[in-house]
C-alpha positions in Angstrom: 84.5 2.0 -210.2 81.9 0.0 -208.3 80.1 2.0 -204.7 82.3 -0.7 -203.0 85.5 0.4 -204.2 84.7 4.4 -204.1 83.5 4.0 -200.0 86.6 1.8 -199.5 89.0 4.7 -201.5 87.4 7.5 -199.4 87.6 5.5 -196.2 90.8 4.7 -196.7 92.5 8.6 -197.8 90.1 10.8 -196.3 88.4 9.7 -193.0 90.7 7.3 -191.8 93.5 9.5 -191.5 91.6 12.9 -190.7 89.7 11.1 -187.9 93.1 9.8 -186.4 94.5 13.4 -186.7 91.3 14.8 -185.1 91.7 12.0 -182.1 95.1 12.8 -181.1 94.3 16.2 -181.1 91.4 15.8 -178.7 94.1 13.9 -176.7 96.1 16.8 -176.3 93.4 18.8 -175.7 92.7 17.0 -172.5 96.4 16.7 -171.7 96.7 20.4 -171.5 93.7 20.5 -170.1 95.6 18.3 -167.0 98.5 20.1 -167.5 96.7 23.4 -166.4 94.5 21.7 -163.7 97.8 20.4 -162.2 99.4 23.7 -162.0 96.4 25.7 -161.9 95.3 23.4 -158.3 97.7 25.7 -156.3 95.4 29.2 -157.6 92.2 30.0 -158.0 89.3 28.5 -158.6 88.8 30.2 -161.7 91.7 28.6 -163.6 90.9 25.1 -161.9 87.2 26.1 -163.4 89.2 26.6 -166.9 91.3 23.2 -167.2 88.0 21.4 -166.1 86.3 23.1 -168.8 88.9 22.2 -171.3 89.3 18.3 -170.0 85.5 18.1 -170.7 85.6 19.6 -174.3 89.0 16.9 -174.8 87.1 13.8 -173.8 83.7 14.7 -175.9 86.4 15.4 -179.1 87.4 11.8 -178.1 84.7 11.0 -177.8 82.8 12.3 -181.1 85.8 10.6 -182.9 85.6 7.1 -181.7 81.8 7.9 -182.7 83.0 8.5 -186.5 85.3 6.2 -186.2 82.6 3.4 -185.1 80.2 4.8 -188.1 82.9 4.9 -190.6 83.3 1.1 -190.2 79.3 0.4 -190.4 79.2 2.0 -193.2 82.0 -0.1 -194.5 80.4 -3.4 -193.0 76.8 -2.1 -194.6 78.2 -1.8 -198.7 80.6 -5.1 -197.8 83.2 -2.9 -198.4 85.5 -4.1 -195.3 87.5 -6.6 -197.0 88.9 -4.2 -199.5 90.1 -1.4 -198.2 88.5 -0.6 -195.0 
């Protein structure tokens, strides 16, 4: 098995899928993080304070995934691996 073909298998079982699992959850993580800022807007500050804190923490998850995601395919580009599997 040539470098080409191991980077392309990996790419293609491990990261791919693990870094769209990882993305949707950081998507939910801001959702809820709306969710509570919608409901939380008629309390105190502290829990509109809270769902700020957890919208910020879902958008850098999106963030750091689009990130991998972006890296994962220079990588692939790099050992000409995109036309394989990539």
């Amino acid at each position: 098995m040539s470098a080409q073909q191991l980077i392309a298998a990996i790419t293609k079982n491990l990261f791919n899928p693990l870094i769209t699992a990882l993305f949707a959850v950081a998507t939910l993580v801001f959702a809820w993080g709306v969710v509570l800022y919608i409901i939380g807007s008629y309390g105190s500050d502290s829990r509109i304070e809270r769902a700020k804190s957890i919208m910020f923490w879902g958008v850098i998850g999106m963030f750091i995934m689009a990130s991998a995601w972006g890296i994962v395919g220079m990588l692939c580009n790099f050992f000409n691996a995109y036309g394989t599997a990539c």
